[in-house]
C-alpha positions as CSV (number, residue, x, y, z in Angstrom):
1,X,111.4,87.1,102.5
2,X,110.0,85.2,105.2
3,X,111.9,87.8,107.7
4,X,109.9,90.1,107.0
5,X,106.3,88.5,107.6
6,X,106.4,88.7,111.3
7,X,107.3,92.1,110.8
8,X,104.4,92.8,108.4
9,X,102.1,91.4,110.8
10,X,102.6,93.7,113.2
11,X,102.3,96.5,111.3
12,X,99.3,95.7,110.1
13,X,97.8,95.1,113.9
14,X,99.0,98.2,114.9
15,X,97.3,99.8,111.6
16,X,93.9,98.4,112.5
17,X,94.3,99.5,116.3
18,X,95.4,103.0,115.5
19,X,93.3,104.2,112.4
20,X,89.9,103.6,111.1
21,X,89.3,101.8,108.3
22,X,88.6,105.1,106.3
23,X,91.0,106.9,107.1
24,X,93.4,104.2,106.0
25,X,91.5,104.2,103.1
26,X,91.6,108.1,102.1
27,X,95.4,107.9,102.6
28,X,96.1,105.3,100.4
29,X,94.1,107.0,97.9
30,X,95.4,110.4,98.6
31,X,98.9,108.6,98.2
32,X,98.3,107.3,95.0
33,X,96.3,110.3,93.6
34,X,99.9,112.5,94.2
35,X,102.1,109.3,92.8
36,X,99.6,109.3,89.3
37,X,100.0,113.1,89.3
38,X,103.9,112.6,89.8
39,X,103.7,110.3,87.0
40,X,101.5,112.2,84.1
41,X,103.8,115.5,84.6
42,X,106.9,113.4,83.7
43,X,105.0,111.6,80.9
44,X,104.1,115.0,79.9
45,X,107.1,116.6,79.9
46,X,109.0,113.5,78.4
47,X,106.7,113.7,75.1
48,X,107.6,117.6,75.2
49,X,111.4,116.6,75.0
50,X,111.0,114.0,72.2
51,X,108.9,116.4,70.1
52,X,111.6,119.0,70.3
53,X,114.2,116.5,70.0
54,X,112.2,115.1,66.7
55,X,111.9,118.6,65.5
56,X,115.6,119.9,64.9
């Protein structure tokens, strides 16, 4: 683990240099808006599966 600080560092620098701070923000939110959205249709469709596995 401490490989990858250095690493993590510079990522970050380069992060602040090359976006804006909102824009860093919208995509991080935009990101996770699509990864809960990803998440709820598998839910969904996992509860559809038990209740027609349940059923027979």
């Amino acid at each position: 683990m401490k490989n990858i600080k250095p690493y993590l560092m510079v990522v970050l620098v380069l992060l602040t240099f090359t976006m804006s701070s909102c824009e860093v923000i919208g995509d991080i939110f935009e990101a996770g808006m699509w990864a809960a959205l990803i998440i709820i249709v598998l839910i969904v469709l996992l509860v559809t599966w038990l209740f027609r596995k349940f059923r027979r």
